[in-house]
C-alpha atoms as an extended CHARMM CRD file, in Angstrom:
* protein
*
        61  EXT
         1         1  UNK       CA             19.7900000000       32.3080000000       52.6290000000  PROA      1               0.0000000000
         2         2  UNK       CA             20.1500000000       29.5530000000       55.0840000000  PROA      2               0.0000000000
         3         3  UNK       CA             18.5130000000       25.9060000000       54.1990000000  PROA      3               0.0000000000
         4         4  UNK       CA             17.1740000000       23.3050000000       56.3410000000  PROA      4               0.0000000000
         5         5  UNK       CA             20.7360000000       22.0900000000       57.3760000000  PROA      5               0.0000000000
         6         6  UNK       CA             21.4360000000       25.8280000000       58.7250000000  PROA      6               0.0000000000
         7         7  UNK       CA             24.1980000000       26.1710000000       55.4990000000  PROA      7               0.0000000000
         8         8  UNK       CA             24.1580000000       28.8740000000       53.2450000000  PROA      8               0.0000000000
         9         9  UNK       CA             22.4050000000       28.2560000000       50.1440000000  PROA      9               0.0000000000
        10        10  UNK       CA             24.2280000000       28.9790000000       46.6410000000  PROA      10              0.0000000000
        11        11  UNK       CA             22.8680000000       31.5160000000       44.2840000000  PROA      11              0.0000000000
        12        12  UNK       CA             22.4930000000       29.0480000000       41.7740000000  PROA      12              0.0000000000
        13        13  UNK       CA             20.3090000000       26.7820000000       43.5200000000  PROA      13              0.0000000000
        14        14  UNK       CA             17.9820000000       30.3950000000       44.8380000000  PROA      14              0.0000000000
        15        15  UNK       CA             17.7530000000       31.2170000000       40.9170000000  PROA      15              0.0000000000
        16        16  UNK       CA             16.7090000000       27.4360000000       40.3200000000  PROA      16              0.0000000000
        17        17  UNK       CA             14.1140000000       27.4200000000       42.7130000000  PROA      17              0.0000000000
        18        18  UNK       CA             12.8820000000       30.7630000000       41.5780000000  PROA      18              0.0000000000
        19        19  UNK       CA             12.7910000000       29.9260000000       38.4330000000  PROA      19              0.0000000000
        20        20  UNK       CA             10.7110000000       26.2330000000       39.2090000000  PROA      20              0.0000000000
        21        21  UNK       CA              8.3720000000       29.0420000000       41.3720000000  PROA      21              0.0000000000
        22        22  UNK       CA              8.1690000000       31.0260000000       37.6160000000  PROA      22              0.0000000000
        23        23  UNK       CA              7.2280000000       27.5750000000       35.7100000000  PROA      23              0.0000000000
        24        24  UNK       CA              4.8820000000       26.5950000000       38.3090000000  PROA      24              0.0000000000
        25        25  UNK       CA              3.3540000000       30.1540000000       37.5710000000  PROA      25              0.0000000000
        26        26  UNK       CA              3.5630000000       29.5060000000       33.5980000000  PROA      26              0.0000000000
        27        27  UNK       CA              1.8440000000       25.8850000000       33.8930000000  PROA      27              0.0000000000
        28        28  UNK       CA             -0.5850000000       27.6380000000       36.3540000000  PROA      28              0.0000000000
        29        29  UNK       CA             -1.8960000000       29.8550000000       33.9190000000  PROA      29              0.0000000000
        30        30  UNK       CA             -1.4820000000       27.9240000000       30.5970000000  PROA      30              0.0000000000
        31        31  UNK       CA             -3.9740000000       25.4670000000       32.2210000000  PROA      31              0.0000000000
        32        32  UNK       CA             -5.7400000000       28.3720000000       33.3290000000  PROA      32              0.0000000000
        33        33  UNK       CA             -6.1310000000       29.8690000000       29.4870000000  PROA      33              0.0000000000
        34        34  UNK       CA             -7.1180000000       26.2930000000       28.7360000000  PROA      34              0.0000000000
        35        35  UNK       CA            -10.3260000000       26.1210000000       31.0390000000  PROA      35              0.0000000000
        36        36  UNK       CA            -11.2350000000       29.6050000000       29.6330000000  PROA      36              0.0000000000
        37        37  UNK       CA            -10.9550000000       28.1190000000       26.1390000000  PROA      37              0.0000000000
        38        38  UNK       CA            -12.3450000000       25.3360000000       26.3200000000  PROA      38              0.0000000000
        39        39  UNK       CA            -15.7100000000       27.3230000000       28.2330000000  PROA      39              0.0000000000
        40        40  UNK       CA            -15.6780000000       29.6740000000       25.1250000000  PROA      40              0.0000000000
        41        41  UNK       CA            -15.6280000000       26.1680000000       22.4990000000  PROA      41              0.0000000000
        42        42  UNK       CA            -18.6940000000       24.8390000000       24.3720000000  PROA      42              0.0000000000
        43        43  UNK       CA            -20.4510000000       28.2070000000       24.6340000000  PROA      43              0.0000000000
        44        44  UNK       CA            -20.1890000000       28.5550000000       20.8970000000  PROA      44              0.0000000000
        45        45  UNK       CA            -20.9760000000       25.3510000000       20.0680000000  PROA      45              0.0000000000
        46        46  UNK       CA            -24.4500000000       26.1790000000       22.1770000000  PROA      46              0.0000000000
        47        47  UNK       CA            -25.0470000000       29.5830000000       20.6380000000  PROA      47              0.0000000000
        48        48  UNK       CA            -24.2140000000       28.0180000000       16.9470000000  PROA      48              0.0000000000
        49        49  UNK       CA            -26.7360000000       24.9440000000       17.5370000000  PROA      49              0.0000000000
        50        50  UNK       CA            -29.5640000000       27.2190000000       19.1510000000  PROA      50              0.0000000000
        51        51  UNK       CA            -29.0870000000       29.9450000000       16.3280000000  PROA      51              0.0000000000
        52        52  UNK       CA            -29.4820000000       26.6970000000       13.6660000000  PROA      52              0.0000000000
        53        53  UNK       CA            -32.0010000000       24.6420000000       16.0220000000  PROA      53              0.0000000000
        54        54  UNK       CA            -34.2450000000       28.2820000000       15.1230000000  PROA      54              0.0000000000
        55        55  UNK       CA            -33.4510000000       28.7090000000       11.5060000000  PROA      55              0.0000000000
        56        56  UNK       CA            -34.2020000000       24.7040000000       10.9630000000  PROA      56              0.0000000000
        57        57  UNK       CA            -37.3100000000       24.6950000000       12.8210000000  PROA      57              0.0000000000
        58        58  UNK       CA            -37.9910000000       28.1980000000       11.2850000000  PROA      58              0.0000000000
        59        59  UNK       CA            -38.1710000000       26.5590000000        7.7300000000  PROA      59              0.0000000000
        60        60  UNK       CA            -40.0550000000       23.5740000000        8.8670000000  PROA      60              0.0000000000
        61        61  UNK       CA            -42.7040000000       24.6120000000       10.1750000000  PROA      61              0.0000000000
């Protein structure tokens, strides 16, 4: 592959940059999985606190 300066480029420095590509790619979607986590904590935390907001104000009244 030619770079910028029109020389070759090594095959170590194409397997580098793939490989930064790849990590980019693994950060991408470990923040990803962390979004989708986090949504699933909250959305828990409202089922659990409407389920016991019911069975408290089931008792009480």
């Amino acid at each position: 592959m030619l770079d910028k300066g029109g020389e070759f480029e090594s095959h170590k420095e194409r397997r580098k940059s793939r490989s930064r590509r790849l990590g980019n790619l693994e950060r991408a979607y470990a923040h990803l999985m962390v979004i989708k986590r986090f949504r699933y904590y909250v959305l828990m935390f409202w089922v659990k606190r409407s389920f016991l907001c019911n069975i408290v104000s089931g008792y009480t009244f």
